[in-house]
Residue, then its C-alpha position, 0 to 999 in steps of 0.5 A: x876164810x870165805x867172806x860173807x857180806x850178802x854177795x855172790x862170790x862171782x858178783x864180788x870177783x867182778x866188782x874186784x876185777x873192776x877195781x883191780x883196773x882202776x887200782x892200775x890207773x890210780x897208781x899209774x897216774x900217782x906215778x906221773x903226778x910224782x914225776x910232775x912235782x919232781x921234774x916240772x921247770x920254768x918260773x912258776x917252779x914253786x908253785x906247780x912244785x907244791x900243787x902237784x904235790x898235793x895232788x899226788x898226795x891224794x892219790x896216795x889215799x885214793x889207792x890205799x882205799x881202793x886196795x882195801x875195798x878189794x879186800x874188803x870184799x874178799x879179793x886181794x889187790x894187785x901190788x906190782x908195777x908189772x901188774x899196774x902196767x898190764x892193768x891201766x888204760x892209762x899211758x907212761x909219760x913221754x916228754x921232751x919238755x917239762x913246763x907245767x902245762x904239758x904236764x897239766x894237760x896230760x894229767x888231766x885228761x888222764x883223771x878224765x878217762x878215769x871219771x869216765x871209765x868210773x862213771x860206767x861202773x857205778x851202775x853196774x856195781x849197784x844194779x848188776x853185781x848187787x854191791x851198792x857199797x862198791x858203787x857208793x865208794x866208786x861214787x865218792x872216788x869220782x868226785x875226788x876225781x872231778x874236784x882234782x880234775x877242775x884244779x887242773x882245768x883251772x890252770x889252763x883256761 
């Protein structure tokens, strides 16, 4: 059945496609925060251990919403690794050390691509695609982003 919410089927398509990309760089960046938790050494274990578990658990909420605002609108969400792959800006990770520090900087400067590529979609949702729903919701995704980001910065300054 056809969705019907006040917006162009080609509007919602774009909207979609938009947030099929950033579905790829979320799941791509759950994926090394996971590697992180699993394999970070050194003697703040513990700690690292646990924070990067956090992180990758809000990570988990962030893809499960943005797939579900791509059906909300009408489209499906991708739902494959090759996909995610094909979709990311994002990088794998390749280390030859696990201390908390690469990871961390590597992390954070992928949530940072990912704040910056949601910040130039947040307008164009709104004002070019009529969605304002999608803006709002990137909008609040942003701030997730930031206040993650922050955590992050916040152990290497």
């Amino acid at each position: 059945m056809k969705t019907e919410i006040g917006i162009s089927n080609k509007n919602t398509l774009a909207v979609a496609n938009e947030l099929m990309k950033i579905l790829a760089d979320e799941y791509v960046l759950y994926t090394k925060t996971r590697n992180a938790h699993w394999n970070i050494t050194g003697s703040d274990f513990y700690n690292k251990h646990k924070f990067f578990e956090t992180q990758f658990g809000q990570l988990d909420g962030f893809i499960d919403d943005i797939a579900e605002r791509i059906r909300t609108i009408g489209h499906f969400a991708p739902a494959s690794l090759k996909s995610f792959l094909d979709l990311t800006q994002l990088t794998e990770m390749t280390r030859e050390r696990n201390d908390w520090q690469g990871f961390i900087k590597e992390l954070l400067s992928d949530h940072e691509s990912i704040i910056i590529k949601i910040r130039e979609n947040i307008r164009h949702f709104d004002i070019d695609c009529k969605d304002t729903g999608s803006s709002d919701f990137i909008t609040g995704l942003m701030q997730g982003h930031e206040k993650m980001a922050w955590f992050l910065r916040a152990h290497v300054q």
